[in-house]
C-alpha positions in Angstrom: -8.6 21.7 19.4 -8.3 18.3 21.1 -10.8 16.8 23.3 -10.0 14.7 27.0 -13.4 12.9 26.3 -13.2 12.0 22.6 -11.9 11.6 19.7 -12.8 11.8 15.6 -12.0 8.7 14.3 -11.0 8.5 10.8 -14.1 7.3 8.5 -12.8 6.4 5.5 -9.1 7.5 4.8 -8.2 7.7 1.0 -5.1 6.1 0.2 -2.1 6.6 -2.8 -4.6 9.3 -4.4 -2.7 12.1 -4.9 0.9 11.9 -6.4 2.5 10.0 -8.6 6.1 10.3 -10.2 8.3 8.1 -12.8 11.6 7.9 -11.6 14.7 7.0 -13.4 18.5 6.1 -12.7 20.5 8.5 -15.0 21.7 11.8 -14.2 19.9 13.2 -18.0 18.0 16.5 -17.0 15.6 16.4 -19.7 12.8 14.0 -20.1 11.0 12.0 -23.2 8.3 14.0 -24.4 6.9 11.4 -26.4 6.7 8.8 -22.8 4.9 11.6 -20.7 2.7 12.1 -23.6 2.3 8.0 -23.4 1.7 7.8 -20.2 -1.0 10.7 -20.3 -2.9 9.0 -23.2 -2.8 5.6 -21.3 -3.9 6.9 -18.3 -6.9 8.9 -19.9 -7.8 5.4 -21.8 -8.0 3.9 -18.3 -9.8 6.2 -16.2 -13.0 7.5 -15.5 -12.2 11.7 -16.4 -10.0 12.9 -18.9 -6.6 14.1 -17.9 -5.9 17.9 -18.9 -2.9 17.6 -19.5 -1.5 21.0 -18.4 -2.3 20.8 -14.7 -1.7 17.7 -14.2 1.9 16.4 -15.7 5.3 18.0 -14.7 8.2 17.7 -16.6 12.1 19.2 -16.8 11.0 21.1 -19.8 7.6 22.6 -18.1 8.6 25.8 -15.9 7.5 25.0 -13.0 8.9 21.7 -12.6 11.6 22.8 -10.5 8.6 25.0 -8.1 6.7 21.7 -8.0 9.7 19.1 -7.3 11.3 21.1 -4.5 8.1 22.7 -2.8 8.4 20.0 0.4 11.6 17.5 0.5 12.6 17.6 3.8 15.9 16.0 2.9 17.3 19.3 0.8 20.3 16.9 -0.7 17.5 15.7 -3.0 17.5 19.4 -4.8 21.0 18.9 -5.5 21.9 18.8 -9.3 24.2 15.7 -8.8 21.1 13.8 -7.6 18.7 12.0 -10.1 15.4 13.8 -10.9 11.8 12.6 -11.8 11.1 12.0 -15.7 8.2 13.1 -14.9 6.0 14.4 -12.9 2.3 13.0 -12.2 -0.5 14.9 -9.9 -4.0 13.2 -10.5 -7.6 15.4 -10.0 -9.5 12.0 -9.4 -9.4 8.8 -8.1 -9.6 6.9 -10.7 -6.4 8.9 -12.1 -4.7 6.7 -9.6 -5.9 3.6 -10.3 -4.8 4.4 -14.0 -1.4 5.3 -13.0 -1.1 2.3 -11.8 -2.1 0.4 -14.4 -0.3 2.1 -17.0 3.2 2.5 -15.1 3.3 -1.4 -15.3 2.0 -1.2 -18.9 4.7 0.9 -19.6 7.4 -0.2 -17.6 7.7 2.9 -15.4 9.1 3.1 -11.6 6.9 5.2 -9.4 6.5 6.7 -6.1 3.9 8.3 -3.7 3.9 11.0 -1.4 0.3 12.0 0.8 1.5 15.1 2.5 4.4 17.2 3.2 7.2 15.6 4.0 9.5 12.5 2.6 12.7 11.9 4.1 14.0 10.1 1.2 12.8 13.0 -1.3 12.2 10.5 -4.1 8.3 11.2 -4.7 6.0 14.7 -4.1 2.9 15.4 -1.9 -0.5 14.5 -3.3 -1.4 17.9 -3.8 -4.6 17.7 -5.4 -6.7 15.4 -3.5 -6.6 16.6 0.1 -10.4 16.8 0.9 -11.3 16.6 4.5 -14.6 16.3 5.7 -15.4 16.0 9.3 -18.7 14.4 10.5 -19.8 15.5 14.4 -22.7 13.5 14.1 -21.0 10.1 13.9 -17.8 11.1 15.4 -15.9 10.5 12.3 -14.6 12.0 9.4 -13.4 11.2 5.7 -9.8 12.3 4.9 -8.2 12.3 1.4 -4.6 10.8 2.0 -2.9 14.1 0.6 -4.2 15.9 3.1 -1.9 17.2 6.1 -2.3 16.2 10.0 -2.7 19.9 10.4 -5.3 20.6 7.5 -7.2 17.4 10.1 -6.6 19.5 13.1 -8.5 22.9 11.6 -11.3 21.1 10.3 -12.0 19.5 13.3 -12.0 22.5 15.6 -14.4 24.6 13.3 -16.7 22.0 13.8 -16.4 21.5 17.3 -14.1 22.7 20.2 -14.6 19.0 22.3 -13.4 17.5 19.8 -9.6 16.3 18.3 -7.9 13.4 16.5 -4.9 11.4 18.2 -2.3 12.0 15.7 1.2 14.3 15.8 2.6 17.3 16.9 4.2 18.6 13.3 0.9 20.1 11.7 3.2 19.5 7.9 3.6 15.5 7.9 1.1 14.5 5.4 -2.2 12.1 6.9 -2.0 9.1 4.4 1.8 8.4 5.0 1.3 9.2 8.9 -1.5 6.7 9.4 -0.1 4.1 7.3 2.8 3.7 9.2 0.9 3.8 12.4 0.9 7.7 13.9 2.7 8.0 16.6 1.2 11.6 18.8 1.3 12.7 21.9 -1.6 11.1 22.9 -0.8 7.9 22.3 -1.2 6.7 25.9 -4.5 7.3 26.2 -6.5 7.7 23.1 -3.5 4.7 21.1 -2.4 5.0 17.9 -4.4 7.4 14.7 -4.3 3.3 12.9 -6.2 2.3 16.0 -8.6 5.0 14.6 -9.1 4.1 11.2 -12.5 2.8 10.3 -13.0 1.8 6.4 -10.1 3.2 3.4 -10.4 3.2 0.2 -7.2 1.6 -1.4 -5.9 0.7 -4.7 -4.7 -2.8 -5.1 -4.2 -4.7 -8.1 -5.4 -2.2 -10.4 -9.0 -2.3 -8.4 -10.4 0.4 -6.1 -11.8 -1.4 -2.9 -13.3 0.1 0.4 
């Protein structure tokens, strides 16, 4: 899977596209109808595609909440009942879903958090689940990577395409690409290929309520 005499680098990695949850400070298990139902209409108002509503918002009343919330915390205190819950829960199709949710959260006074992949030590926010696209480019030795995407989703797509090929990231095929790179990446092949950062060509990022690459 990985290559002595080269590496993919990263093309363009998308950033905070995938998850987004409210969170709030009291230990009430059921959440304001009326404020997901807000928050939906804002963030449809604000964004390129409509938001279907029943894929995409999660809250204590919808039955799967529970599937959804505890489907990756590594920290398994989070699942505890004594610990405070997400309102709700948020997983955009689109980019500009993202953009929105930032926009409207502040509109709307809301307190969110992001999760690209599959784990979260702190278990306050959720993978991006729904924007995880990976798309590997021989050619130019580089390849686009949604940030919800996992380092081991990266490591597949690479090798079908090529076996002299590999990316330097980690060893735990579960930690989620977005949060990895961000903080810097530190793999095994650090010494010799540096760090996946060091890799990182162009990202797509939303700041300020604008999408810039």
């Amino acid at each position: 899977m990985f290559s002595k005499s080269s590496s993919v680098a990263v093309h363009q990695l998308l950033l905070y596209s995938l998850l987004f949850l409210q969170t709030y400070y009291s230990l009430a298990t059921s959440a304001n109808s009326s404020t997901a139902k807000n928050f939906i209409e804002c963030v449809s108002i604000n964004s390129e595609l409509s938001v279907p509503v029943v894929t995409t918002i999660f809250t204590p009343n919808t039955s799967s909440f529970t599937s959804v919330l505890g489907s990756t915390p590594t920290n398994l205190k989070f699942l505890e009942p004594s610990v405070p819950k997400p309102q709700f829960i948020f997983t955009p199709l689109h980019d500009s879903h993202v953009q929105a949710a930032v926009i409207c959260s502040k509109q709307l006074g809301f307190h969110f958090r992001v999760r690209s992949g599959g784990h979260d030590y702190e278990g306050v926010s959720l993978h991006l689940i729904n924007l995880r696209l990976v798309h590997v480019d021989i050619e130019h030795n580089s390849a686009w990577v949604q940030a919800g995407a996992t380092i081991g989703e990266l490591y597949y797509k690479i090798s079908q395409k090529s076996k002299v090929h590999g990316f330097p990231a980690g060893i735990c095929p579960t930690v989620g690409i977005g949060g990895h790179i961000t903080g810097g990446g530190y793999g095994a092949m650090l010494r010799k290929y540096g760090l996946p950062a060091d890799k990182l060509e162009s990202l797509m990022l939303t700041v300020e309520f604008s999408m810039e690459k």
